[in-house]
PDBQT receptor file of N, H, CA, C and O in Angstrom, charges set to zero:
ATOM      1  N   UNK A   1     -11.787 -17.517 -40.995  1.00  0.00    +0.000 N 
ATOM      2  CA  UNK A   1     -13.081 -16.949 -41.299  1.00  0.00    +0.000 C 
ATOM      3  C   UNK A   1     -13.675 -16.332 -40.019  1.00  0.00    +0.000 C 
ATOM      4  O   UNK A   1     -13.410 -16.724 -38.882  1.00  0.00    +0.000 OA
ATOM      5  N   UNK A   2     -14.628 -15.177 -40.379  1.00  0.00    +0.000 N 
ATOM      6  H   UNK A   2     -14.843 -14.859 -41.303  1.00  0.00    +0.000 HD
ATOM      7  CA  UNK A   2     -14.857 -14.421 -39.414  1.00  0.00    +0.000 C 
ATOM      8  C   UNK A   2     -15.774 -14.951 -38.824  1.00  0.00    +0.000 C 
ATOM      9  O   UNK A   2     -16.551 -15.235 -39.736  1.00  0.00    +0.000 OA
ATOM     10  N   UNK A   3     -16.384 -15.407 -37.543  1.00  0.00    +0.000 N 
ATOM     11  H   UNK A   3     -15.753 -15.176 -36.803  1.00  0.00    +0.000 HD
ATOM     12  CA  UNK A   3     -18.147 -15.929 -37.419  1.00  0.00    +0.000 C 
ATOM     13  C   UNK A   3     -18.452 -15.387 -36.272  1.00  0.00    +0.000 C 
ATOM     14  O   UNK A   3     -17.516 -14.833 -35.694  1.00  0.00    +0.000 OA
ATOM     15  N   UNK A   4     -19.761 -15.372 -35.625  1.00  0.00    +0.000 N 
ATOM     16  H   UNK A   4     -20.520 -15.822 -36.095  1.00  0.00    +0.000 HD
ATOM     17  CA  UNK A   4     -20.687 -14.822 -35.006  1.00  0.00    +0.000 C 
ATOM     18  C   UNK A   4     -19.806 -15.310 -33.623  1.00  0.00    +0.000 C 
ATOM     19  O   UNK A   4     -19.367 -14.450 -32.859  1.00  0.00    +0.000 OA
ATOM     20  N   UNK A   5     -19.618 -16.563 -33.404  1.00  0.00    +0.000 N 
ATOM     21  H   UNK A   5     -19.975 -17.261 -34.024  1.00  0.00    +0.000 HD
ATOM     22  CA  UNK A   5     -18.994 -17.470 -32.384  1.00  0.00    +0.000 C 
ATOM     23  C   UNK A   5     -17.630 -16.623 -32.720  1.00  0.00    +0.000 C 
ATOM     24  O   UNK A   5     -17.500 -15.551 -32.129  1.00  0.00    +0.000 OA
ATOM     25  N   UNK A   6     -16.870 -16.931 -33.398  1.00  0.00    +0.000 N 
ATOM     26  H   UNK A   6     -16.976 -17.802 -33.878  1.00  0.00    +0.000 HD
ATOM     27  CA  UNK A   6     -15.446 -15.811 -32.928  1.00  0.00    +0.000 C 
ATOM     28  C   UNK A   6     -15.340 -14.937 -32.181  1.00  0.00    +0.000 C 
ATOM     29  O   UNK A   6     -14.651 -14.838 -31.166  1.00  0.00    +0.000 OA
ATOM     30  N   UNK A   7     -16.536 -13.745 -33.009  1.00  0.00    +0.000 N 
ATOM     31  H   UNK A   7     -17.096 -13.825 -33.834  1.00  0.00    +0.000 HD
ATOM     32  CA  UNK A   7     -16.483 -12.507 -32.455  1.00  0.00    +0.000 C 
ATOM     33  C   UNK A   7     -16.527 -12.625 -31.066  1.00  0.00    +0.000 C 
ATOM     34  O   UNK A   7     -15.782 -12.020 -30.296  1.00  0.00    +0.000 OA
ATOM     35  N   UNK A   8     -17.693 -13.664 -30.650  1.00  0.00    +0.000 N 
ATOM     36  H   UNK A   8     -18.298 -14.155 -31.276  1.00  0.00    +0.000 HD
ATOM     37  CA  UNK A   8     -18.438 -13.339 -29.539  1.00  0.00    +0.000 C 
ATOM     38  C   UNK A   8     -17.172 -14.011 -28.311  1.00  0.00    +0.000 C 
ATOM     39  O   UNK A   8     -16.753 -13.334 -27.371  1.00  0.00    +0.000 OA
ATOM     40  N   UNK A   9     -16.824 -15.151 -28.538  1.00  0.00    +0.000 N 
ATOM     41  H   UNK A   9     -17.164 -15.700 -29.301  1.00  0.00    +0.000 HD
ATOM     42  CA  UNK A   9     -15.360 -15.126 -28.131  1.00  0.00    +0.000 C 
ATOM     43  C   UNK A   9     -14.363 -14.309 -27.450  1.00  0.00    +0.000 C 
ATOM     44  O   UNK A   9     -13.911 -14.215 -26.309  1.00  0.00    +0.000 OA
ATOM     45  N   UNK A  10     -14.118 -13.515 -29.068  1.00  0.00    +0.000 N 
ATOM     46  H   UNK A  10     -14.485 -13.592 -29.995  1.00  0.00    +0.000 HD
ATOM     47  CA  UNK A  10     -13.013 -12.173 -28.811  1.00  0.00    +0.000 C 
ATOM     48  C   UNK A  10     -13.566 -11.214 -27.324  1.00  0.00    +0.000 C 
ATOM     49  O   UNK A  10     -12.994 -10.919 -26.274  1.00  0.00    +0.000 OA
ATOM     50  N   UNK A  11     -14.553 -11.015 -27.715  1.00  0.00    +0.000 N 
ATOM     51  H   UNK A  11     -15.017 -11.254 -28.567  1.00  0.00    +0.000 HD
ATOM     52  CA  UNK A  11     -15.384  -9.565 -26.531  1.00  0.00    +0.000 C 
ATOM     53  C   UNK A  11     -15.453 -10.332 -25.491  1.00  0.00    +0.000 C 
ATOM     54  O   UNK A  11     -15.488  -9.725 -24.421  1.00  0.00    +0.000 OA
ATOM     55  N   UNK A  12     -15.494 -11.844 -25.429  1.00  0.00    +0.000 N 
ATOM     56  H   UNK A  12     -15.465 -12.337 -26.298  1.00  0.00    +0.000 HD
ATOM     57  CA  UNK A  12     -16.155 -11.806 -23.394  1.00  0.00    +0.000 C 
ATOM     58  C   UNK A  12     -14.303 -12.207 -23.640  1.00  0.00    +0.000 C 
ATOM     59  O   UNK A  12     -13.766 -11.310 -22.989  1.00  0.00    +0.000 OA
ATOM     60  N   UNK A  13     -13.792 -12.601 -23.909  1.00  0.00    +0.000 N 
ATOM     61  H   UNK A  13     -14.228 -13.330 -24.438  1.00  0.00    +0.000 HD
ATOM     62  CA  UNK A  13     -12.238 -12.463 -23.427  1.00  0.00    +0.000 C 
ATOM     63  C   UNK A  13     -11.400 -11.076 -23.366  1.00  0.00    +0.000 C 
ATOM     64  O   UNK A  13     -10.410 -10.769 -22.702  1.00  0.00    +0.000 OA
ATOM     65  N   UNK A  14     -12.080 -10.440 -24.200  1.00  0.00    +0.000 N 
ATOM     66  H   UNK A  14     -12.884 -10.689 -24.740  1.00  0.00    +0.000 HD
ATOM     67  CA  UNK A  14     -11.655  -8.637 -24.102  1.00  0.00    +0.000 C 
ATOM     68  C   UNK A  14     -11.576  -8.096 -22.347  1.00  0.00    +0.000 C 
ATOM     69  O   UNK A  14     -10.771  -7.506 -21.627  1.00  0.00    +0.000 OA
ATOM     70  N   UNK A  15     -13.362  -8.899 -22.190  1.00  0.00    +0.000 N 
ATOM     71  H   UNK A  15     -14.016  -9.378 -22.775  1.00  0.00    +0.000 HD
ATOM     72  CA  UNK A  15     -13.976  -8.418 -20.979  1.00  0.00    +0.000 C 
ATOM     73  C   UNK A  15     -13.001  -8.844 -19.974  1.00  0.00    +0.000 C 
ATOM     74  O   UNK A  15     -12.572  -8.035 -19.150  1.00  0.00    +0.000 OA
ATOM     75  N   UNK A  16     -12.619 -10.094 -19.994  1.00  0.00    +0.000 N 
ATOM     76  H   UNK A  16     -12.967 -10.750 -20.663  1.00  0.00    +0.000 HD
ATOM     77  CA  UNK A  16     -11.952 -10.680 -18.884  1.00  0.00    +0.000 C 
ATOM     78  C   UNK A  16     -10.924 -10.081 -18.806  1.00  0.00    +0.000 C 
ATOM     79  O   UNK A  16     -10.744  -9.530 -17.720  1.00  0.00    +0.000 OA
ATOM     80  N   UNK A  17     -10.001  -9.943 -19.697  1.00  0.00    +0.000 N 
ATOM     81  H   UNK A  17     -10.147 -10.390 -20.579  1.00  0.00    +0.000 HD
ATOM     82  CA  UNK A  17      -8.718  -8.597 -19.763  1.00  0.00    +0.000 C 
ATOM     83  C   UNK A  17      -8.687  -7.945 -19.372  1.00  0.00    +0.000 C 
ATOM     84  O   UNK A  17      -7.775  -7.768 -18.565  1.00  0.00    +0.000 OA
ATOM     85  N   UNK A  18      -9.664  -6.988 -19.592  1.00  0.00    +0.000 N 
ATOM     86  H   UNK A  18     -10.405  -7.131 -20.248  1.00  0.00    +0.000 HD
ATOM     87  CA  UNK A  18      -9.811  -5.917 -19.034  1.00  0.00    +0.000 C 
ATOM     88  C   UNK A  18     -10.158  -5.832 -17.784  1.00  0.00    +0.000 C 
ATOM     89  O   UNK A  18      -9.840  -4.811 -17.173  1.00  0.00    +0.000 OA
ATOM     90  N   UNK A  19     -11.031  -7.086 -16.983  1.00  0.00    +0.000 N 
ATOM     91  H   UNK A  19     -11.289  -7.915 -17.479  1.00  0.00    +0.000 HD
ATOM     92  CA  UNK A  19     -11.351  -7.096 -15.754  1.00  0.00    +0.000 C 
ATOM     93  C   UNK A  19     -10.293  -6.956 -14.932  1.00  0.00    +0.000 C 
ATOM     94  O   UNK A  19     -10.208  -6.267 -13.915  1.00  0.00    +0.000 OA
ATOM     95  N   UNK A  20      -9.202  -7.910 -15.624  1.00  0.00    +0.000 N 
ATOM     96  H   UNK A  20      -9.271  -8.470 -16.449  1.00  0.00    +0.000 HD
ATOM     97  CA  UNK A  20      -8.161  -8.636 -15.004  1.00  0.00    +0.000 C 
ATOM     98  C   UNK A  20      -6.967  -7.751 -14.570  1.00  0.00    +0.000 C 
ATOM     99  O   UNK A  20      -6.224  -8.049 -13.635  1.00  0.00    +0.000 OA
ATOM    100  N   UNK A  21      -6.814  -6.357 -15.519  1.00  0.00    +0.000 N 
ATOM    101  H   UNK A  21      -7.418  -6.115 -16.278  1.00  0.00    +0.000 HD
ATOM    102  CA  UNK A  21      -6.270  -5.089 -15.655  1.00  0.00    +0.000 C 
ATOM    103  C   UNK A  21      -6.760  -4.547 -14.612  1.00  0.00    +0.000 C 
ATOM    104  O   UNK A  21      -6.109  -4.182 -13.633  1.00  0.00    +0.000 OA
ATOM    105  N   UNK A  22      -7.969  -4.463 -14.765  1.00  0.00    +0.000 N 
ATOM    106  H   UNK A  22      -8.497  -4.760 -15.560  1.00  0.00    +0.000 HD
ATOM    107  CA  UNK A  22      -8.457  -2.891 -14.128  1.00  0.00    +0.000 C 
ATOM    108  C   UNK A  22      -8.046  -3.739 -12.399  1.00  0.00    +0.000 C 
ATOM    109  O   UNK A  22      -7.447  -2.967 -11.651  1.00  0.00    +0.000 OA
ATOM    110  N   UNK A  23      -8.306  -5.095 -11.825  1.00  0.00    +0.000 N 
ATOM    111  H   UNK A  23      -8.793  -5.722 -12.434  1.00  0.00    +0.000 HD
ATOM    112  CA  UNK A  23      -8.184  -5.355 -10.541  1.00  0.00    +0.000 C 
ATOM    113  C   UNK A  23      -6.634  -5.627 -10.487  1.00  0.00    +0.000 C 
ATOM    114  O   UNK A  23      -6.143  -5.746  -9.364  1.00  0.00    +0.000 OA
ATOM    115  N   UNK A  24      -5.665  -5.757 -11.787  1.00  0.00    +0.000 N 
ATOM    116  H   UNK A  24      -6.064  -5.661 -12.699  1.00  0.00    +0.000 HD
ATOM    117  CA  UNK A  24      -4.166  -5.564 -11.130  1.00  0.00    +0.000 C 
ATOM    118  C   UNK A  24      -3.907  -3.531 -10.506  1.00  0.00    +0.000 C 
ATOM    119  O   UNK A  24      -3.349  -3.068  -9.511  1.00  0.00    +0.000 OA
ATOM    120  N   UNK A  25      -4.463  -3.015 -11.411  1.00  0.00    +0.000 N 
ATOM    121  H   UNK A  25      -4.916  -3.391 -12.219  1.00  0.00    +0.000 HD
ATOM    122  CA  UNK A  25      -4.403  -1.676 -11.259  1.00  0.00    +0.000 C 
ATOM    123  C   UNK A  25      -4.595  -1.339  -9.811  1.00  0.00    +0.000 C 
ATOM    124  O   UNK A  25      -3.802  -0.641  -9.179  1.00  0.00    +0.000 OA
ATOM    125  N   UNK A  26      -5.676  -1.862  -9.320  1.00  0.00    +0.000 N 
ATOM    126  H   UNK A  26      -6.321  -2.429  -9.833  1.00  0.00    +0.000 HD
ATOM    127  CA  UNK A  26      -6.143  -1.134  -8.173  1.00  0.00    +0.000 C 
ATOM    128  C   UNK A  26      -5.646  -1.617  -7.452  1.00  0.00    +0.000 C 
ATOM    129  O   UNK A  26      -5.392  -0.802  -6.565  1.00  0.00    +0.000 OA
ATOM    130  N   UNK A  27      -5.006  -3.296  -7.037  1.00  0.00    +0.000 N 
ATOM    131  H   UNK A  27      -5.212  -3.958  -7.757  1.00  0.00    +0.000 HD
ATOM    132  CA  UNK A  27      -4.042  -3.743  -6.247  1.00  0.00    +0.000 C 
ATOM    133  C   UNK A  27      -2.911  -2.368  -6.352  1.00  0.00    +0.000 C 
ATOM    134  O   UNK A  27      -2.680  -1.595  -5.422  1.00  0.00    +0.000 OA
ATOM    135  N   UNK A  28      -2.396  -2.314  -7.508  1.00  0.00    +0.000 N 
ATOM    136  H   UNK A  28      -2.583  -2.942  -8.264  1.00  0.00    +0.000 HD
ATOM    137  CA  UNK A  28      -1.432  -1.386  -6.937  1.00  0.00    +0.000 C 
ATOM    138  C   UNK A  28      -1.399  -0.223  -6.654  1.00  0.00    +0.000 C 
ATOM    139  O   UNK A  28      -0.460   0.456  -6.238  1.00  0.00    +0.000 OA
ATOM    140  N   UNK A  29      -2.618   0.087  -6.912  1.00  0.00    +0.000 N 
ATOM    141  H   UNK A  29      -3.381  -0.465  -7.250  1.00  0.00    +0.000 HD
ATOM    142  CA  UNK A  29      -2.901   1.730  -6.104  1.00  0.00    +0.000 C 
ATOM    143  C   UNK A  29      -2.852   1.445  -4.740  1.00  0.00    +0.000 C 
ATOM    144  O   UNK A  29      -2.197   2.206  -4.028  1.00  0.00    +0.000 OA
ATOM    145  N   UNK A  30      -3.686   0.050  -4.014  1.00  0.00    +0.000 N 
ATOM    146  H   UNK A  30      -4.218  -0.568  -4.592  1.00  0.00    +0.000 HD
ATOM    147  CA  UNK A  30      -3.879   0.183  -2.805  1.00  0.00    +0.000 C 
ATOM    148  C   UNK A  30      -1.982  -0.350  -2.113  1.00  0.00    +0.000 C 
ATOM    149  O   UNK A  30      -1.624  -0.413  -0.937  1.00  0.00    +0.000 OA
ATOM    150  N   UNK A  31      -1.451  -0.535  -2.925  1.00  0.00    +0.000 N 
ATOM    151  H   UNK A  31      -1.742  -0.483  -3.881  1.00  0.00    +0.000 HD
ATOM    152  CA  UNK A  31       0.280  -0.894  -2.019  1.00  0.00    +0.000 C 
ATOM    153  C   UNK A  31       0.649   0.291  -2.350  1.00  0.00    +0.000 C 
ATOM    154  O   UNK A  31       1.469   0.763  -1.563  1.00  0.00    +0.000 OA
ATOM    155  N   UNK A  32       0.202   1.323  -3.683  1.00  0.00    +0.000 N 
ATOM    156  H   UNK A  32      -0.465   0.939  -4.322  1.00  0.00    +0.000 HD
ATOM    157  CA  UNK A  32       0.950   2.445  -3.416  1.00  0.00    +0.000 C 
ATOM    158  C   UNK A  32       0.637   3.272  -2.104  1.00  0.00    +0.000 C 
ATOM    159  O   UNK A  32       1.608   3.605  -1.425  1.00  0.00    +0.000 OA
ATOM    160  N   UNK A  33      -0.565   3.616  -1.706  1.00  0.00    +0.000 N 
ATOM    161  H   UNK A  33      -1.354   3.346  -2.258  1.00  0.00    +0.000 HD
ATOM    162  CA  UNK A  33      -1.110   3.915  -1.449  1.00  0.00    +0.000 C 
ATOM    163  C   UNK A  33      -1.176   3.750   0.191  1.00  0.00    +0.000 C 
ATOM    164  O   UNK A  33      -1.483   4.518   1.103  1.00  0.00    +0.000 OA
ATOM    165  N   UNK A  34      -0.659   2.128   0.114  1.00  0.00    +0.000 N 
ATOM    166  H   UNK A  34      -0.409   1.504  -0.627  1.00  0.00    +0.000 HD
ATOM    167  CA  UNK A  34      -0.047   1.832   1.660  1.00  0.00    +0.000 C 
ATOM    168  C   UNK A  34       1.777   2.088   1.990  1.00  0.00    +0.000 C 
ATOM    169  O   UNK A  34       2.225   2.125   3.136  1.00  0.00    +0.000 OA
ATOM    170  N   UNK A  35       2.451   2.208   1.007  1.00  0.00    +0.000 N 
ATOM    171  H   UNK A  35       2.088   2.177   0.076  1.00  0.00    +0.000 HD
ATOM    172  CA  UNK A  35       3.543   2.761   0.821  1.00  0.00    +0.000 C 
ATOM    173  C   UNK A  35       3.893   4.137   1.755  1.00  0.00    +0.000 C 
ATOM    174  O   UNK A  35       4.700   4.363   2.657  1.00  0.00    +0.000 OA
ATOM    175  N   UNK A  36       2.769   5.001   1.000  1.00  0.00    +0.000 N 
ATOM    176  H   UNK A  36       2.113   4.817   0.267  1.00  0.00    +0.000 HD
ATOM    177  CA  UNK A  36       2.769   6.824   1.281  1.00  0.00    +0.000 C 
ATOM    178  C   UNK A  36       2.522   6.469   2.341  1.00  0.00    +0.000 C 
ATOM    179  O   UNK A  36       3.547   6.174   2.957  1.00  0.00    +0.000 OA
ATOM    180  N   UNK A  37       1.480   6.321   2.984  1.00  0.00    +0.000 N 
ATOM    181  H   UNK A  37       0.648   6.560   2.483  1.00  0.00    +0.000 HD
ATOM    182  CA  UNK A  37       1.255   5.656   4.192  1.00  0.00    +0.000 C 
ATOM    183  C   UNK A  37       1.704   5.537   5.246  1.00  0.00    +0.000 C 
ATOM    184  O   UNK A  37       1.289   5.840   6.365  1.00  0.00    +0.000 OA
ATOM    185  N   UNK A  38       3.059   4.836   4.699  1.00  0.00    +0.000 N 
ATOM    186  H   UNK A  38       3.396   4.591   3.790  1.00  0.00    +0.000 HD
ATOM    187  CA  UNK A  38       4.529   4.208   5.692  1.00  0.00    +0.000 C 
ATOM    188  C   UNK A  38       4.875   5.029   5.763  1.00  0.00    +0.000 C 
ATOM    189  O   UNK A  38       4.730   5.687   6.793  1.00  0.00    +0.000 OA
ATOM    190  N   UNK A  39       5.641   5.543   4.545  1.00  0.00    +0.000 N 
ATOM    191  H   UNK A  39       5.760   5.009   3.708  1.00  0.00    +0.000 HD
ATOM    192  CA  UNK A  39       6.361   6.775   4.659  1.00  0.00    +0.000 C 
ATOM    193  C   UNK A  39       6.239   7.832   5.225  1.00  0.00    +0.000 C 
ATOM    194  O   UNK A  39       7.212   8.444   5.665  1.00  0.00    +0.000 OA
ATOM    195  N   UNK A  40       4.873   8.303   5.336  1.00  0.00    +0.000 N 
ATOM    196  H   UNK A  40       4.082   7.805   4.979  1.00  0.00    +0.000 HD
ATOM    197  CA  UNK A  40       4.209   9.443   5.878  1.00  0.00    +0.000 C 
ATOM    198  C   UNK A  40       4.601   9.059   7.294  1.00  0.00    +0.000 C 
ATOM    199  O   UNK A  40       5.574   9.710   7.676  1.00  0.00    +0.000 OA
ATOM    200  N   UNK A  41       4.189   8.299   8.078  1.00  0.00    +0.000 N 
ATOM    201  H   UNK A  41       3.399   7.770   7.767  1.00  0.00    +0.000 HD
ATOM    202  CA  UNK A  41       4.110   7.746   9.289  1.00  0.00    +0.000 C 
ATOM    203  C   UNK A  41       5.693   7.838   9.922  1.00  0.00    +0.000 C 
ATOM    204  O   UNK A  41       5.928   8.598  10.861  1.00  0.00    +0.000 OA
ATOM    205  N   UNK A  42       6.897   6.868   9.228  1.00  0.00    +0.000 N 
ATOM    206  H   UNK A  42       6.705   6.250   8.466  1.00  0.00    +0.000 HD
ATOM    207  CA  UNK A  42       7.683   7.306   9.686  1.00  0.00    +0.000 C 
ATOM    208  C   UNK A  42       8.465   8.710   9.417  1.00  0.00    +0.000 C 
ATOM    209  O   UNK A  42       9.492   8.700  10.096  1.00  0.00    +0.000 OA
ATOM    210  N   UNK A  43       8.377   9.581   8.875  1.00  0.00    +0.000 N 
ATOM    211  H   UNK A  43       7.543   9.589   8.324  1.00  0.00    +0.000 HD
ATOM    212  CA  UNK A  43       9.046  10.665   8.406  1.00  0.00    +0.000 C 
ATOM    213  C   UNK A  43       8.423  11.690   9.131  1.00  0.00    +0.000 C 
ATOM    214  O   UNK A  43       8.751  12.870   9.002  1.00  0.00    +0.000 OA
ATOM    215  N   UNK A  44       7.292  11.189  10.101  1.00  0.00    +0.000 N 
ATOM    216  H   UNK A  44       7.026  10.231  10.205  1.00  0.00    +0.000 HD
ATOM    217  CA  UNK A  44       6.550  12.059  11.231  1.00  0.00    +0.000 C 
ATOM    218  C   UNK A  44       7.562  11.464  12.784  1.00  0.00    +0.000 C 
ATOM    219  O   UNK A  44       8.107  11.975  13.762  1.00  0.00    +0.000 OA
ATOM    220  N   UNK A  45       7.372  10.269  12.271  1.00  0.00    +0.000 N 
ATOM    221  H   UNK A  45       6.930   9.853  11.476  1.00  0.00    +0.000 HD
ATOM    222  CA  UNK A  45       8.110   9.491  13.673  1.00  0.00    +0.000 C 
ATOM    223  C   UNK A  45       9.849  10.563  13.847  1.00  0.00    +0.000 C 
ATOM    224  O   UNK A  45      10.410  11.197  14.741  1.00  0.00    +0.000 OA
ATOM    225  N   UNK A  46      10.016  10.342  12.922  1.00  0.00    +0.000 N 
ATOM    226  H   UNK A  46       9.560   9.827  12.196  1.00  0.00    +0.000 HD
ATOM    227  CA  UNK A  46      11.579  10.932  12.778  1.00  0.00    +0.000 C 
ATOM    228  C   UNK A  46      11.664  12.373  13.151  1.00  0.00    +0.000 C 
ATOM    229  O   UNK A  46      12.608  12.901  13.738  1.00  0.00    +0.000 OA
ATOM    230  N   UNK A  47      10.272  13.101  12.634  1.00  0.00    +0.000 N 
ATOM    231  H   UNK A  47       9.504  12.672  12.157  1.00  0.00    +0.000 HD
ATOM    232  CA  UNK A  47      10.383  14.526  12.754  1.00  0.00    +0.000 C 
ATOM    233  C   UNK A  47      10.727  14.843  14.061  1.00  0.00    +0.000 C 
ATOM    234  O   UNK A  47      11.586  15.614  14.489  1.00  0.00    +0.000 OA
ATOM    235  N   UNK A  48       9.300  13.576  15.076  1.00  0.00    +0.000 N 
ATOM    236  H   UNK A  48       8.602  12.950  14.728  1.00  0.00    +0.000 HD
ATOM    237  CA  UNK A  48       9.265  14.063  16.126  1.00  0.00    +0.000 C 
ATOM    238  C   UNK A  48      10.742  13.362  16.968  1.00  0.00    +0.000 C 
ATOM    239  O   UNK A  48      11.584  14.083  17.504  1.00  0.00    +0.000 OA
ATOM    240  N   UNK A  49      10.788  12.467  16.951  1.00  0.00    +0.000 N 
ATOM    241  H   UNK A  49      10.104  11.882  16.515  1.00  0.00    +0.000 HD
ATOM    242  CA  UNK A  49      12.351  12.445  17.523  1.00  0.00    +0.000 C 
ATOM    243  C   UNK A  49      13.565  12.899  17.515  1.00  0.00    +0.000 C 
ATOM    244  O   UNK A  49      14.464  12.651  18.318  1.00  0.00    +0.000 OA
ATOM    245  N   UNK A  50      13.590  13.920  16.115  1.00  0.00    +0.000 N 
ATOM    246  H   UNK A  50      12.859  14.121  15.463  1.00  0.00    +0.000 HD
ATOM    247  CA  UNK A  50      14.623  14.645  15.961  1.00  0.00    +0.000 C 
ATOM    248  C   UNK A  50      14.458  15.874  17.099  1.00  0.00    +0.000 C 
ATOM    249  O   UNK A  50      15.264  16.430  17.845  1.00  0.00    +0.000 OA
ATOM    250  N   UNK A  51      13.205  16.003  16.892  1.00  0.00    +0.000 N 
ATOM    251  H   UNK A  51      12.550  15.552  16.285  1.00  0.00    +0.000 HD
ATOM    252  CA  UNK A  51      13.514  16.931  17.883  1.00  0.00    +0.000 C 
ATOM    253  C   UNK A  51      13.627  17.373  19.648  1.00  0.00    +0.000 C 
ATOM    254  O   UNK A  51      13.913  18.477  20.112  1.00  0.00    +0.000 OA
ATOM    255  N   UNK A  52      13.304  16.133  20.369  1.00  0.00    +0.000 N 
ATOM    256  H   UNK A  52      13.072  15.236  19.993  1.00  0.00    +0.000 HD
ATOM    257  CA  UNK A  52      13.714  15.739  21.605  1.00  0.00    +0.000 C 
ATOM    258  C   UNK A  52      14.504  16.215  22.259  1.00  0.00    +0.000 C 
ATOM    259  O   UNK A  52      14.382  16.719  23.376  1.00  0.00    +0.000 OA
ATOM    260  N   UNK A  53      15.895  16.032  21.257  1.00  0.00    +0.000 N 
ATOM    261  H   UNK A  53      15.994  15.622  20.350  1.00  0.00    +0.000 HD
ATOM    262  CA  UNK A  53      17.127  16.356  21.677  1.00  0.00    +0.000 C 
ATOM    263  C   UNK A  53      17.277  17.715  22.183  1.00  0.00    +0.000 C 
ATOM    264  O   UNK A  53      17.953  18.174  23.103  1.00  0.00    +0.000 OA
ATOM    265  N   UNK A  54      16.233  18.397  21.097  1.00  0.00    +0.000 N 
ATOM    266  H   UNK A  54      15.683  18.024  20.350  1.00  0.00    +0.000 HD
ATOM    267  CA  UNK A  54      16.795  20.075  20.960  1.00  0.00    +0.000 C 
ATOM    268  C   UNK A  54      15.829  21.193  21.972  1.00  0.00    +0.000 C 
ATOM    269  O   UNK A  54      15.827  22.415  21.820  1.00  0.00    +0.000 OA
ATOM    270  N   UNK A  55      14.895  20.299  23.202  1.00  0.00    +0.000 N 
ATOM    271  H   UNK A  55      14.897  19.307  23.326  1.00  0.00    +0.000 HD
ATOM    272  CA  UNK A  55      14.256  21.059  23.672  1.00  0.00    +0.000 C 
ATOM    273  C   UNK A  55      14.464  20.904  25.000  1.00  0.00    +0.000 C 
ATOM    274  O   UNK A  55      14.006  19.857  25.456  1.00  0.00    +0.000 OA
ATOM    275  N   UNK A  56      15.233  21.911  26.065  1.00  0.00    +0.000 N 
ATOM    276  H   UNK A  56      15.605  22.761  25.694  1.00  0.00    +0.000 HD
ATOM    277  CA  UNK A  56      15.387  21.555  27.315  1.00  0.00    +0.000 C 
ATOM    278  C   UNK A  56      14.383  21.919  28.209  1.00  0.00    +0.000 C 
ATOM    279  O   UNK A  56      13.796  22.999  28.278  1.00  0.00    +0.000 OA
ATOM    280  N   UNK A  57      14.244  20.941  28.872  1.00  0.00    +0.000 N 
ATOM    281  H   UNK A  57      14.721  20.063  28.816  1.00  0.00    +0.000 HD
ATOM    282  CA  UNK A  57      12.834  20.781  29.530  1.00  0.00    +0.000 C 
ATOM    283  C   UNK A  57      13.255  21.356  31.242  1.00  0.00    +0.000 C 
ATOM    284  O   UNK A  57      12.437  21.413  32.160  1.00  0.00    +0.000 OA
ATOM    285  N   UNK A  58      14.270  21.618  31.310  1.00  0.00    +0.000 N 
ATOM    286  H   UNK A  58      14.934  21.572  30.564  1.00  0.00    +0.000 HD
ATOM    287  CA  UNK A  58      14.491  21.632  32.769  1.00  0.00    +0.000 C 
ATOM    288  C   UNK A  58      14.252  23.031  33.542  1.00  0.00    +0.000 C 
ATOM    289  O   UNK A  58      14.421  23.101  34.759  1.00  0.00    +0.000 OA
TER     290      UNK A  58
């Protein structure tokens, strides 16, 4: 049977779901996010060491 107490139940546990979602979500935006990050960082590191080799300074 349907009652006032069910409903009200269902929605603040909806709420918590959804809370619980939306702060897994943004955890993983912020590791994606620190990911690019890395990547960005070393794939600059690399750029610049690749090219060391190829510039004579003398």
């Amino acid at each position: 049977m349907i009652t006032e107490s069910n409903i009200a139940n269902f929605d603040a546990n909806m709420k918590e779901y959804v809370s619980k979602a939306r702060d897994a979500v943004a955890k993983c935006d912020a590791v994606s996010e620190m990911k690019d990050e890395k990547i960005n960082k070393i794939s600059k590191e690399r750029l610049v060491g690749a090219g060391k080799g190829d510039i004579d300074t003398s």
